[in-house]
DRENZA-275054 format. One record per residue (C-alpha): residue in three letters; residue number from 1; x, y, z. Coordinates in nm, 2 decimals, padded with zeros to 4 digits, m for minus. Layout:
# residues N
{r "Ala"; NUM; {X; Y; Z}} ...
//
This chain:
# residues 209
{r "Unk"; 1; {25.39; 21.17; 13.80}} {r "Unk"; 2; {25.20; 21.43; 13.63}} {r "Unk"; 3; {25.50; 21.65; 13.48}} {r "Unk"; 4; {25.67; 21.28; 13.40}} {r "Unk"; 5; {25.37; 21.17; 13.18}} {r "Unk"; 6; {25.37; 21.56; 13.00}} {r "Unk"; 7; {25.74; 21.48; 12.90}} {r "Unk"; 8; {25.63; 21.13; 12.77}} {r "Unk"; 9; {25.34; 21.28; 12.58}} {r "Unk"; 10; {25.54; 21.56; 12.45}} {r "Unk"; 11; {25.81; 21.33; 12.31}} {r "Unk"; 12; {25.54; 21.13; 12.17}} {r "Unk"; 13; {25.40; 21.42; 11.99}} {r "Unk"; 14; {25.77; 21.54; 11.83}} {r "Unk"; 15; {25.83; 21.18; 11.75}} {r "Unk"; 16; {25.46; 21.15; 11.57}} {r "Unk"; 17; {25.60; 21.52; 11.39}} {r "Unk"; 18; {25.90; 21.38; 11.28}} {r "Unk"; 19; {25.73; 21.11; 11.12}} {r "Unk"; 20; {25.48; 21.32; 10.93}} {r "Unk"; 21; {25.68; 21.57; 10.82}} {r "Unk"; 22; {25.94; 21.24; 10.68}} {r "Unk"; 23; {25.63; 21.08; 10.53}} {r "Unk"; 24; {25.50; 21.45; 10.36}} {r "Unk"; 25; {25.89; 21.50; 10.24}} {r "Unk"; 26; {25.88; 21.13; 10.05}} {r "Unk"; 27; {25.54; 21.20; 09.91}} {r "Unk"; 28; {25.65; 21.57; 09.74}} {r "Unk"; 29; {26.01; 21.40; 09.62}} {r "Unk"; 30; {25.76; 21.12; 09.46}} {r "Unk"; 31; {25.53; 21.32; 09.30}} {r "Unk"; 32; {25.75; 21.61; 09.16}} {r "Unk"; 33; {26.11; 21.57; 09.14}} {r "Unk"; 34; {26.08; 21.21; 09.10}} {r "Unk"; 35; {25.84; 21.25; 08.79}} {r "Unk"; 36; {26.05; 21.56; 08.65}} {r "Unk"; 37; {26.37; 21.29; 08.64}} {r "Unk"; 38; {26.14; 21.05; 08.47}} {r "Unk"; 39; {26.02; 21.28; 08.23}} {r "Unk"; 40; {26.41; 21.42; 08.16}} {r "Unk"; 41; {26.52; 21.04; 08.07}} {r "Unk"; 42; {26.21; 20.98; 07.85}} {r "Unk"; 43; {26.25; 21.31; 07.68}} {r "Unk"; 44; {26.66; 21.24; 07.61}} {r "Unk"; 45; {26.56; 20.86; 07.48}} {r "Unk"; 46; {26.29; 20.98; 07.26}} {r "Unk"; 47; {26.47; 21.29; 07.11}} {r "Unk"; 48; {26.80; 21.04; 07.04}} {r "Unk"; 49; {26.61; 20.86; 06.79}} {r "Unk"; 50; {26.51; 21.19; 06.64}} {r "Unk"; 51; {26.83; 21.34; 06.48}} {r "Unk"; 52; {27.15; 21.20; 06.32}} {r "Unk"; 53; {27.46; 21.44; 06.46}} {r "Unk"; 54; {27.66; 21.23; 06.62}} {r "Unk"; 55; {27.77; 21.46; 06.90}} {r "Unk"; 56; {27.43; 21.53; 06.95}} {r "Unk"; 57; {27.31; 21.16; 07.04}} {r "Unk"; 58; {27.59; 21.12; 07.22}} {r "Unk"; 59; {27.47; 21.44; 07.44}} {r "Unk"; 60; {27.17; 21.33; 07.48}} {r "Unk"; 61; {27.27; 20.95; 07.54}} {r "Unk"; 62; {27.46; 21.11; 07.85}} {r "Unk"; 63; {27.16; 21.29; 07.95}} {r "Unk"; 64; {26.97; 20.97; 08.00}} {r "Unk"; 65; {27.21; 20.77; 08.18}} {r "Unk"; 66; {27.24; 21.06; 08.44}} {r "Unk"; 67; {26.89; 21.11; 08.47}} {r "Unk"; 68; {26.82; 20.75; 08.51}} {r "Unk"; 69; {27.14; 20.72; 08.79}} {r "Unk"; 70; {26.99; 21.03; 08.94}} {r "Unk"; 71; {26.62; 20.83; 08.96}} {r "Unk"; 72; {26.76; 20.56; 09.12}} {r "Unk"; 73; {26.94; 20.77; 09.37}} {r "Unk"; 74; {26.57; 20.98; 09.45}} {r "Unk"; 75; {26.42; 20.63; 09.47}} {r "Unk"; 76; {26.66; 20.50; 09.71}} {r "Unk"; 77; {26.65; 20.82; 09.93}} {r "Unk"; 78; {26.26; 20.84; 09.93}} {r "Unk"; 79; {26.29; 20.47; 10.06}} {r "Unk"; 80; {26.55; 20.61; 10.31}} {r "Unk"; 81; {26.23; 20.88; 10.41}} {r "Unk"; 82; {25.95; 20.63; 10.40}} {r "Unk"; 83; {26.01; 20.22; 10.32}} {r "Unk"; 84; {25.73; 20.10; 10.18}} {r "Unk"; 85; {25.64; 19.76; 10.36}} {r "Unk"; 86; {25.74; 19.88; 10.71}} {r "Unk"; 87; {25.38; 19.90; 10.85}} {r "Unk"; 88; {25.31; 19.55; 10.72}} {r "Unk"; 89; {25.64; 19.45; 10.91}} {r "Unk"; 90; {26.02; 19.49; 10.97}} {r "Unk"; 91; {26.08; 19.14; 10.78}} {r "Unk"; 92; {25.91; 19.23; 10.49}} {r "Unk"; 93; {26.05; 19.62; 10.47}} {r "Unk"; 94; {26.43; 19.47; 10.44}} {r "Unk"; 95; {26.35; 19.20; 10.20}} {r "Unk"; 96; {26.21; 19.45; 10.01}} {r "Unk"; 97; {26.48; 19.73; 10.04}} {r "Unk"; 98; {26.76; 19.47; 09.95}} {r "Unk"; 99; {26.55; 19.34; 09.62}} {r "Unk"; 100; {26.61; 19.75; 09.53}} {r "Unk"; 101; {26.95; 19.72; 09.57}} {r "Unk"; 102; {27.02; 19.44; 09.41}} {r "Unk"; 103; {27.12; 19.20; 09.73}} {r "Unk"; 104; {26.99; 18.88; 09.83}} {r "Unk"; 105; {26.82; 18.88; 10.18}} {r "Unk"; 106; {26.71; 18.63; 10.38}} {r "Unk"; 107; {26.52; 18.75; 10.73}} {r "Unk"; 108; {26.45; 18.46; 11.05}} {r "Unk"; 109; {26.20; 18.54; 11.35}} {r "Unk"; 110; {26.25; 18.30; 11.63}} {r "Unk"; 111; {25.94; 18.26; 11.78}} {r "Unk"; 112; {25.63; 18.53; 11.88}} {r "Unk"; 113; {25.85; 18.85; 11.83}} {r "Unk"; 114; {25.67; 19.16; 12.00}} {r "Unk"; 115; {25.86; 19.52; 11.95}} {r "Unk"; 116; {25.75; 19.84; 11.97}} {r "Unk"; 117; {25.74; 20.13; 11.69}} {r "Unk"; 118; {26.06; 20.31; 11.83}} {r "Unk"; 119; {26.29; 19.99; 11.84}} {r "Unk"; 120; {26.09; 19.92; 11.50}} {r "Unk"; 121; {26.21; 20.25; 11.34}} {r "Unk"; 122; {26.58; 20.18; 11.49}} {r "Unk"; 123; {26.62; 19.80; 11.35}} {r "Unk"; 124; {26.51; 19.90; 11.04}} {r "Unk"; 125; {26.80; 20.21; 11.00}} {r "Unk"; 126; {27.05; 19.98; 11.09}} {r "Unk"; 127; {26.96; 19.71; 10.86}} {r "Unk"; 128; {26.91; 19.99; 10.60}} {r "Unk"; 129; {27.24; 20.09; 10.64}} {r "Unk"; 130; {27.39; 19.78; 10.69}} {r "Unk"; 131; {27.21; 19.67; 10.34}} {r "Unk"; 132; {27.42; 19.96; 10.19}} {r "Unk"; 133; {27.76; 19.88; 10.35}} {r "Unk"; 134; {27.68; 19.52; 10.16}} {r "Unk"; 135; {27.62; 19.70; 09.88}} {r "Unk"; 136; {27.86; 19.98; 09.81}} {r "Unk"; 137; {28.18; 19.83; 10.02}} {r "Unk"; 138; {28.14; 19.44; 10.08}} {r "Unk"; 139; {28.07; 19.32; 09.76}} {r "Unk"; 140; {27.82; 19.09; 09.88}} {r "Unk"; 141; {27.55; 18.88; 09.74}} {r "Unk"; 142; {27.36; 18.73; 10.03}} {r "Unk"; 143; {27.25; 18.88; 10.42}} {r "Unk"; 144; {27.13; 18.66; 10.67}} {r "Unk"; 145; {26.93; 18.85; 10.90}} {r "Unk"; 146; {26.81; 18.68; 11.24}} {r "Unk"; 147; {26.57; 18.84; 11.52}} {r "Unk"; 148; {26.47; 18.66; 11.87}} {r "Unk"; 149; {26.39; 18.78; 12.22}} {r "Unk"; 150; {26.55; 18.53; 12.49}} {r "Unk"; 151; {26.51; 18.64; 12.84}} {r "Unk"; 152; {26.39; 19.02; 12.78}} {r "Unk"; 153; {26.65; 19.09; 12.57}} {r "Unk"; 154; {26.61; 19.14; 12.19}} {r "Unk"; 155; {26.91; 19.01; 11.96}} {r "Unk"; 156; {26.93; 19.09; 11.64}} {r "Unk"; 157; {27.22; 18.98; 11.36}} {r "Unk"; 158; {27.30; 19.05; 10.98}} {r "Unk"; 159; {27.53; 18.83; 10.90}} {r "Unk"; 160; {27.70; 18.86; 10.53}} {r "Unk"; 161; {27.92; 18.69; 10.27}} {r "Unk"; 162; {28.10; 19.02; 10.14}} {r "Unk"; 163; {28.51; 19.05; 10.17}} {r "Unk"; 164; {28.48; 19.20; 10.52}} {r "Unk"; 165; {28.74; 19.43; 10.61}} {r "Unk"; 166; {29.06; 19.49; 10.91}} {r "Unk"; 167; {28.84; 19.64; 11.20}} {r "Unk"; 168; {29.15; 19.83; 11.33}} {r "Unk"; 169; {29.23; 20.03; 10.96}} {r "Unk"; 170; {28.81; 20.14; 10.89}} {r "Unk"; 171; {28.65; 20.44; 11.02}} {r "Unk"; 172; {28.33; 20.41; 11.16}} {r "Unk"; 173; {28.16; 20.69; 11.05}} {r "Unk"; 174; {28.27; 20.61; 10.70}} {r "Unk"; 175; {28.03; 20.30; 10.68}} {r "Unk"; 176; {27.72; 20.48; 10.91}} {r "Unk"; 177; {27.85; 20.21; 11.17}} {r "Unk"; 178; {27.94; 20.52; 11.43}} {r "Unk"; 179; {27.56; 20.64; 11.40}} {r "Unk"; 180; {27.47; 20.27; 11.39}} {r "Unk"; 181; {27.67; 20.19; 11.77}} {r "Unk"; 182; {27.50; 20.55; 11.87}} {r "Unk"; 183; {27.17; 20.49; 11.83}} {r "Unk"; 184; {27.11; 20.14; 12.01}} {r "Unk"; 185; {27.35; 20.28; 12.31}} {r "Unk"; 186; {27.07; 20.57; 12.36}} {r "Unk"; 187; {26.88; 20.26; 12.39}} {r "Unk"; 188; {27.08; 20.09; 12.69}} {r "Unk"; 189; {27.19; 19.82; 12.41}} {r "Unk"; 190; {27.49; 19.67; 12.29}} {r "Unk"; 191; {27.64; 19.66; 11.98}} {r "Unk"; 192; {27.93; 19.51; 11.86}} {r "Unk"; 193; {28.10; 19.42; 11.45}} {r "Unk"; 194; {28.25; 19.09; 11.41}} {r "Unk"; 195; {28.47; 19.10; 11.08}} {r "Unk"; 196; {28.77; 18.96; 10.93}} {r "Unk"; 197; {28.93; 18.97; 10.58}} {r "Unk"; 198; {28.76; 18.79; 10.30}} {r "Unk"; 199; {28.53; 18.63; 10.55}} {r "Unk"; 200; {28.20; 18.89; 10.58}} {r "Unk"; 201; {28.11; 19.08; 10.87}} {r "Unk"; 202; {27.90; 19.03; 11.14}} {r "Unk"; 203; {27.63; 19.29; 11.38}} {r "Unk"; 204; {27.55; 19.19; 11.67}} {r "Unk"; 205; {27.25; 19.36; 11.84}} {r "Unk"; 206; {27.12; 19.31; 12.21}} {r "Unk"; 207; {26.86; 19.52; 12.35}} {r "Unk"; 208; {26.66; 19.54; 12.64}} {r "Unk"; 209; {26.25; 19.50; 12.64}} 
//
């Protein structure tokens, strides 16, 4: 009993490292490359206004487009490290994540819903990457998100209303959904895609509680 609760506490305290060390990683990207990037696309927009060579303001209108693509990418990827909104809820983190990326989210809780941090932490990195699937291949507009524990067993589905796409011909860890299956098997869960051509794509989720 002993050596089992040492492993337990042990795992508790990498886990809690992890976290930290994720959390101290967003807050550096924040406050210095994030401001640098800032500062880069303010600096190329002011200057622009300040000369008349051609070339020169088309240089430097280049220079602020890639800075600003390059600050939405650090702003997305310090989400990635750290969502703002998680501790006040898994609901309210998603909503929140697809407003930044432009896609309309709805999120249903069936009843008193009770999970702990780990499944928490694992929900939200598949909705997160789910979100960006929608995103960057589906060509979606609206995810319908649904979470409910029936019987101990937690289900959770995104549903969405992008093109979908032929199971058979996609690779699975082109769209994260390898890492995706990976993670809630560790978990003694099931996971399974329902998709079909110009009809959206389904993620079913069941896990044991």
């Amino acid at each position: 009993g002993t050596t089992i609760q040492r492993i337990q506490l042990v795992e508790k305290e990498r886990k809690y490292v992890v976290v930290a060390e994720r959390n101290r990683l967003a807050r550096d990207l924040h406050d210095s490359v994030k401001q640098l990037l800032f500062s880069i696309m303010l600096t190329a927009k002011g200057t622009l206004n300040m000369t008349q060579d051609r070339e020169l303001q088309e240089m430097l209108s280049y220079i602020g487009e890639l800075s600003q693509e390059a600050l939405q990418e650090m702003t997305l990827l310090i989400w990635q490290l750290r969502p703002e909104g998680l501790e006040k809820g898994l609901a309210e983190a998603i909503q929140n994540y697809g407003k930044l990326l432009g896609v309309q989210v709805e999120v249903r809780i069936d009843g008193m819903v009770s999970i702990g941090d780990e499944i928490e932490e694992v929900l939200w990195r598949i909705s997160q990457e789910a979100l960006h699937n929608c995103k960057k291949h589906a060509s979606c507009e609206k995810v319908h998100i649904l979470l409910k524990i029936e019987n101990n067993q937690l289900h959770f589905y995104i549903e969405d209303n992008g093109i979908g796409f032929i199971q058979e011909q996609v690779r699975e860890s082109a769209l994260g959904l390898k890492s995706m299956k990976e993670r809630i098997q560790l978990m003694k869960g099931s996971f399974q895609i329902i998709t079909e051509l110009k009809k959206g794509t389904k993620i079913e989720i069941q896990l044991p509680i």
